[in-house]
C-alpha positions, -999 to 999 in steps of 0.1 A, spaced: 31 -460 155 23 -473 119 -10 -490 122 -1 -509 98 20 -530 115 1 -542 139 -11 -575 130 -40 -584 163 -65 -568 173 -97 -572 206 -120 -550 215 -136 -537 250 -163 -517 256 -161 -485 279 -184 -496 313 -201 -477 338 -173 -479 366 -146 -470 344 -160 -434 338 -143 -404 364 -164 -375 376 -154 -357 343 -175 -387 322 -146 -396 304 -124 -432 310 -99 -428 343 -62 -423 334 -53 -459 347 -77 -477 331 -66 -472 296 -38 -492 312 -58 -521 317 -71 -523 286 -35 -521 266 -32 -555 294 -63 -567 279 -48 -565 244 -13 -581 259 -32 -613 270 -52 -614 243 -22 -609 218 1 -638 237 -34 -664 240 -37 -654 198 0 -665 191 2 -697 216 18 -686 240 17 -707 271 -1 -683 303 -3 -704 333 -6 -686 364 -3 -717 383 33 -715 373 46 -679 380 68 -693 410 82 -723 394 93 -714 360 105 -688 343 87 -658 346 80 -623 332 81 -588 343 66 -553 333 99 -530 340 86 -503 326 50 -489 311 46 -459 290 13 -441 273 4 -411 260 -33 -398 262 -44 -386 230 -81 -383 230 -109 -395 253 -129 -423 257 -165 -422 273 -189 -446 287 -201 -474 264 -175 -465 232 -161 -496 219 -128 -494 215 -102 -516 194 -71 -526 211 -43 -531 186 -7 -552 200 23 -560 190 56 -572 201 78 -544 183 112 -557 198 129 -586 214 164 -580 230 188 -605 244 168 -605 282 133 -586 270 107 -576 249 86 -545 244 49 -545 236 33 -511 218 -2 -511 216 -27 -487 203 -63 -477 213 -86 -465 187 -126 -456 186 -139 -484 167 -168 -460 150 -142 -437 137 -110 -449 145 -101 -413 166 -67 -424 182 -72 -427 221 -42 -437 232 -5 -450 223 15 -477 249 47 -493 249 52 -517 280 88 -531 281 92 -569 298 119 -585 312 125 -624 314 139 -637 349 146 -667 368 124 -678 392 145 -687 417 176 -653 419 149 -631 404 176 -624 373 172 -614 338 177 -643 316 175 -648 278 141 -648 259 135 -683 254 138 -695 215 102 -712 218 87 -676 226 111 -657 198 94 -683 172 60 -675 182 62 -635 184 89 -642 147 61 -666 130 34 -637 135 54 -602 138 72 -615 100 93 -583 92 79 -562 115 98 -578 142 129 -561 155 155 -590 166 180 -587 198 188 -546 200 202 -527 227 182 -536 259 158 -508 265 170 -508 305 206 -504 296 206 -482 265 
């Protein structure tokens, strides 16, 4: 992943409860805050996020979650969470996000989470809606790679 190309960034910091017994951030946590980032990234480009409406209008899916562990983190490191949308297909999307040490940028950890629009009602993929493709379009620019092979069926 080319750093570069990310154009958001948030922060967390590493709390107490987040530390295992081998004082270093739990596995699944680094999870949560590549969710964190997601949130934050979709809030940053105006994206509507309206829990209220999960059942009654279109909604969205994590299909699939991937990260690889680079270094770790430890209790109280802030750490900057860097997200993107990297791709939209014809049905979904797929996030990548990075984890780095903010005090010297030490890669943590790498994410891609793939999405998958359905219908509320028949729980079946559906196409990204345009009003969504301008958003991610008007802040990805060039970096954004338009309608390829669905990552569930390629």
């Amino acid at each position: 992943m080319d750093k570069n190309k990310f154009n958001f960034k948030t922060s967390v910091r590493v709390r107490t409860y987040e530390v295992d017994w081998q004082g270093i951030v739990h596995n699944t946590i680094y999870m949560l805050y590549c969710e964190v980032g997601r949130v934050e990234y979709l809030k940053h480009i105006g994206a509507a996020l309206d829990l209220n409406k999960v059942n009654s209008s279109n909604r969205v899916v994590l299909s699939r979650n991937e990260i690889d562990y680079k270094s770790p983190a430890r209790f109280d490191m802030e750490i900057d969470v860097y997200t993107r949308i990297a791709e939209i297909g014809n049905t979904s999307f797929i996030f990548e996000g990075m984890l780095r040490d903010a005090a010297t940028d030490t890669l943590i950890a790498k994410n891609r989470a793939f999405h998958v629009w359905l219908h509320p009602q028949n729980g079946k993929p559906i196409p990204v809606p345009e009003e969504f493709r301008r958003l991610v379009r008007s802040h990805e620019g060039a970096n954004l790679l338009e309608n390829p092979a669905e990552p569930d069926k390629a």
